[in-house]
N, C-alpha and C positions, 0 to 999 in steps of 0.2 A: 504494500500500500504506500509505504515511502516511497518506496522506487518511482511508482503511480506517479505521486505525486511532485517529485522532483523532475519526474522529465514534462508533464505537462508544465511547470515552474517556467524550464528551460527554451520550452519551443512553444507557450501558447498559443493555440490556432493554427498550429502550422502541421500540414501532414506529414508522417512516416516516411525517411527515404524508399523509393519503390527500388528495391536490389535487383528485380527480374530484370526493371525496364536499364538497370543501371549495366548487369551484367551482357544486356543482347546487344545495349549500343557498342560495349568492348568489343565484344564479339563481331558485330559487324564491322566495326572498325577494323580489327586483324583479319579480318576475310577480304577487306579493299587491297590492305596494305600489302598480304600477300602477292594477292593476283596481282599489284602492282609492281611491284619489285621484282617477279619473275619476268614480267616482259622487259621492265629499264635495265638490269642490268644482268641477268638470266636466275637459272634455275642454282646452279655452285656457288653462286655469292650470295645468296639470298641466306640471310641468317635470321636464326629467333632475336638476337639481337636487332638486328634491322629491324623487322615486322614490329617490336616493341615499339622501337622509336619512331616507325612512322606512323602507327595508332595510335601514339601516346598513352602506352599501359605500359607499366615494368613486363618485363621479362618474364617475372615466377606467375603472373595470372596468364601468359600464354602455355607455361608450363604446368599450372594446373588444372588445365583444361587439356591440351595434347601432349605427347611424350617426344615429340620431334617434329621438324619443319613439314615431314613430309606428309604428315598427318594434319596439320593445320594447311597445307596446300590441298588434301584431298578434301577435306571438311566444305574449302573454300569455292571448292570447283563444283560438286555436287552442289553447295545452296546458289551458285550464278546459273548452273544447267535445272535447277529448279525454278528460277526466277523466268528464265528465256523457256521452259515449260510451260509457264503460267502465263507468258504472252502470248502462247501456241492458241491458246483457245480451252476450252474444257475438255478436248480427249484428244492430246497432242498427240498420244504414242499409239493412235491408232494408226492400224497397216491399210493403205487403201485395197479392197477389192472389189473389181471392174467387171469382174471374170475374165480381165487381161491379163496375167501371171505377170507376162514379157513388160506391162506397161506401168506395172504397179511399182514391179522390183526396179524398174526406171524412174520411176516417180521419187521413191523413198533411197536411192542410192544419190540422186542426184539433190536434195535436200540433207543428205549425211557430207559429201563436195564442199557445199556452200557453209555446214558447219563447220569441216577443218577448217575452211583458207576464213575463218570470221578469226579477225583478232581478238576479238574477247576469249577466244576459247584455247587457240594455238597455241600459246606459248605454255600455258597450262597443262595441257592434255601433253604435249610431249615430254614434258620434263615430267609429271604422272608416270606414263608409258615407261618413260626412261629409267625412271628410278626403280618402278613396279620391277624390271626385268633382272634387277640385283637384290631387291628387296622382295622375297616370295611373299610376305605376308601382306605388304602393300598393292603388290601386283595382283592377288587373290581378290582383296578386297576392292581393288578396282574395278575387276571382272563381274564379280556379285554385284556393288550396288550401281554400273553406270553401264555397262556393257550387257550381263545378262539379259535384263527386262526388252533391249533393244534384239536384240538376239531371240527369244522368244518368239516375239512381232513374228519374227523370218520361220521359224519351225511353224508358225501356225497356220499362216498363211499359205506355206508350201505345201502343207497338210490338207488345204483347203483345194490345192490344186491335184493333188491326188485322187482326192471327194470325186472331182470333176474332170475325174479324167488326163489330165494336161499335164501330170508327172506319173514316172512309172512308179505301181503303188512299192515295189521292193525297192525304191533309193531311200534313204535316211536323210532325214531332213535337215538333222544337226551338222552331219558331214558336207550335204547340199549347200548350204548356204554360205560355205567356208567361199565358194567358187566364185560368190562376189565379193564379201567383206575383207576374206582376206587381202585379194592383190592389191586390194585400195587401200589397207592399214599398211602393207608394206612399204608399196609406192611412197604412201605422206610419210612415214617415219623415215626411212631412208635413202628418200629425195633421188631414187631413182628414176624418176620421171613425172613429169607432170601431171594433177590431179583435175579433171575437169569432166562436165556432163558427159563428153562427147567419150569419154574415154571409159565410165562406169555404162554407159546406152553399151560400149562394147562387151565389155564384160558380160553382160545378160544374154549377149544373143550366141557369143559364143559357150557359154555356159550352158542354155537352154538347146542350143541347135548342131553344138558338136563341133569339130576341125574337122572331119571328113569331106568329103565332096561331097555335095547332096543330087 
């Protein structure tokens, strides 16, 4: 009851610091400074240190929330692919079907294009990828929460083309879908060639229609 009444004493009429709203501004704050720091000056210079300083929070509240840079840049890339979800519309990760297999997986390959080469996401997603491939537990958990769900999309769809005829029902879906996702993850990470509509429209027809002579 002392207590009561010494802190009404102290602060009458005035309300309760809000800690939620106090801890999500930090929060967002190390989630700007992140994603900013890996594009200015990359992904190996980028330190907890930095990120502190350019959110302006010490150090140990970034470390009491993440155990490493790498985890507060994945934290940070999942809530920007959340936010640019949320400007998609209400059912962004839907797969379109046209009952055109060939024009759907054109549709949605060629909107995953325009995601790499978006700066907002580039510099991120590769120093991600990049680190993922030394780091297996990062790398795991990049696969589960940003890659899987997108990956699904493709098994179900293909699944839908089986339904319908338009794929043989003994191919495997999960294997199937490697035939476009992958060459394009390749190509972007190790800049063996240029990434564009015109080059993933390729990938589907030779995936779907074969090298043979027809």
């Amino acid at each position: 009851m002392a207590a009561q009444k010494s802190a009404q004493h102290a602060a009458p009429g005035k309300p309760a610091p809000d800690s939620t709203r106090r801890s999500d501004k930090s929060r967002r704050a190390i989630y700007d400074a992140a994603l900013a720091l890996v594009v200015e000056v990359g992904y190996p210079k980028t330190t907890i240190e930095g990120i502190a300083a350019r959110a302006g929070v010490g150090k140990q509240t970034i470390y009491r929330w993440w155990p490493s840079k790498a985890d507060v840049l994945m934290e940070a890339f999942l809530d920007l692919a959340g936010q640019s979800t949320g400007e998609a519309g209400p059912a962004p990760y839907a797969f379109p079907d046209t009952g055109d297999l060939a024009a759907d997986l054109k549709t949605v390959l060629r909107a995953t294009v325009d995601e790499l080469r978006d700066p907002r996401f580039e510099a991120s997603m590769r120093a991600l990828a990049a680190e993922g491939v030394v780091n297996e537990k990062l790398g795991r958990e990049l696969v589960a929460k940003l890659m899987q769900p997108s990956l699904d999309l493709y098994i179900a769809r293909l699944r839908a083309a089986q339904d319908a005829g338009q794929v043989r029902p003994e191919i495997d879906p999960r294997i199937a879908l490697e035939f476009f996702v992958s060459p394009l993850a390749q190509r972007w990470l190790q800049h063996t060639g240029p990434i564009s509509h015109e080059y993933t429209d390729t990938l589907v027809d030779y995936a779907l229609h074969g090298l043979a002579p027809r």
